[in-house]
Steps between C-alpha positions, in 0.01 A plus 500: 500500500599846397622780782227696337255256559587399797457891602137495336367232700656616809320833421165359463500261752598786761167673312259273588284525807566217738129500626160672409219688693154633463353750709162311527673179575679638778171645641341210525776296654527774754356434827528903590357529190217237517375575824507913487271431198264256709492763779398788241258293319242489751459850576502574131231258455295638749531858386385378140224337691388794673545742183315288302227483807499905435514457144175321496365693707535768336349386155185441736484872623512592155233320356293562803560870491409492115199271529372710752507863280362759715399285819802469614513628856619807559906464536555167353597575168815726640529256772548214261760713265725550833485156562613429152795731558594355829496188360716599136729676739552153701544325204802739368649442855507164470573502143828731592603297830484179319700653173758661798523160648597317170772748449610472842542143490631499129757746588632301816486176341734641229707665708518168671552285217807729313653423925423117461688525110766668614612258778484226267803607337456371224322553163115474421311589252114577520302226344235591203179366535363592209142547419230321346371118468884326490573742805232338728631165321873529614670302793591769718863617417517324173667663237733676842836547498711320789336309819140662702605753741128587590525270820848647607351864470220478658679291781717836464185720575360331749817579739500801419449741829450791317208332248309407803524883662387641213227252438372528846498890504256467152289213658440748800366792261085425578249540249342772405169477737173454314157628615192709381240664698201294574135650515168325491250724265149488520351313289312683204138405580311275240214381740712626819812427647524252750654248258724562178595350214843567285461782239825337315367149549146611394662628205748201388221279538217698282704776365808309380426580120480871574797493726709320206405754258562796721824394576622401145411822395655726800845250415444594139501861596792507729748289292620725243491781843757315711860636322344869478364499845853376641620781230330760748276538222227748643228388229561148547375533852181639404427305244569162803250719696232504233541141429484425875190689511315305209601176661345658840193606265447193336519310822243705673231448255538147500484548880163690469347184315630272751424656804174598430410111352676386851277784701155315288641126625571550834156680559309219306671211710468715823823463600541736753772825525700447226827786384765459294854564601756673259816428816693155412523283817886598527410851577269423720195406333172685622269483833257249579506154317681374233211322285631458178485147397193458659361849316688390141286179530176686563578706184581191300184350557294816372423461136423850443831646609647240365357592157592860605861438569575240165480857304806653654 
């Protein structure tokens, strides 16, 4: 063999990575790793769960509030819009702790692994994984140059003191805490008000085709409003106002034909006080009894407003 060769090889086999690495592999080898993600988990969860508690919630204030039109009680319809800022607000809190989080850990994790690389002394290379079908399809560290060094890394992490500082100080940053006003309404009086059924569950269940077509068109309206309203475009927001207020419109005139069939029902089966609540149960509902499936079934049962109900 050739000096010149012999210098070539020599070259590349000093090149090539003794052992390879992925971030992601590491991770999950981690113990650190593994368990600060089991410990956020749950709290994360249960913010979701909550938020999307609100979320729902929410829809319900909205349809009640629209169903209702002008009987509304006095208050509720600015009541119900500072609950739904209360509850946006909560949700960008939570949004922003959980996005402050991820780059908490992400950053001390790094930091972590470049430590855990270094010590090795010797040279890795960051394994591709590649995308697509044949990605999912690959042996882990196929295709990798020199032996798996995930293990030894995150063996690496796992002693180190300064990792588990900084992962303690971000597990003991709480939550953002969640939580809306609650106030029971009086019911708006049908045939009184000692019982009450669900103005958004009246509505899904004999309203659902006017709901559908109220919202499709309000989304419809909105869409091509989202990039100038982020803009700061001043038109964009009145035109969102307008379309709000159609979708409010359209609402309350189906709510007009539904009450009013409801009010003829519950007076012909003699069912006693009767109201409709616009509140959703997580805000507290309304006063007296909560009557709706047994109301719903009354209404059900009543061919007239039945008839009266299949043309919304």
């Amino acid at each position: 063999m050739s000096p010149t060769l012999s210098l070539v090889l020599a070259a590349s086999a000093v090149a090539q990575p003794l052992g390879h690495y992925h971030p992601d592999d590491v991770a999950a080898r981690s113990k650190v790793f593994v368990a600060a993600a089991e410990q956020m988990g749950p709290a994360f969860e249960s913010a979701q769960q909550q938020l999307g508690g609100l979320g729902r919630g929410l829809q319900s204030l909205e349809v009640g509030s629209a169903l209702l039109g002008t009987r509304v009680p006095d208050g509720f319809a600015g009541w119900s819009q500072a609950q739904r800022k209360t509850v946006t607000g909560q949700f960008l809190q939570v949004q922003r702790h959980v996005d402050l989080v991820q780059d908490d850990f992400g950053g001390v994790f790094g930091t972590a692994l470049e430590r855990a690389i270094t010590a090795q002394g010797s040279s890795l290379q960051e394994c591709t994984k590649g995308t697509g079908v044949q990605a999912l399809m690959r042996r882990p560290g196929a295709g990798c140059p020199g032996e798996d060094r995930n293990g030894a890394l995150a063996r690496a992490l796992d002693s180190d003191a300064q990792l588990k500082s900084d992962v303690a100080e971000i597990l003991a940053i709480p939550f953002p805490e969640l939580g809306v006003e609650s106030r029971a309404w009086t019911p708006v009086p049908l045939t009184g008000t000692e019982r009450w059924v669900s103005a958004a569950a009246l509505a899904d269940a004999h309203a659902r085709p006017a709901l559908e077509r109220a919202s499709a068109a309000l989304e419809a309206r909105l869409a091509p409003l989202e990039a100038r309203m982020t803009s700061g475009d001043a038109s964009a927001v009145t035109e969102a106002a307008a379309a709000r207020a159609a979708y409010e419109a359209e609402l309350a005139a189906a709510g007009v034909t539904l009450l009013d069939a409801a009010q003829r029902a519950l007076e012909k089966a003699g069912s006693g006080g009767v109201g409709v609540c616009p509140n959703a149960e997580t805000f507290g509902g309304c006063t007296g009894t909560d009557a709706t499936a047994t109301v719903l079934g009354l209404l059900a049962a009543d061919k007239r407003f039945m008839k009266s109900a299949a043309g919304l």
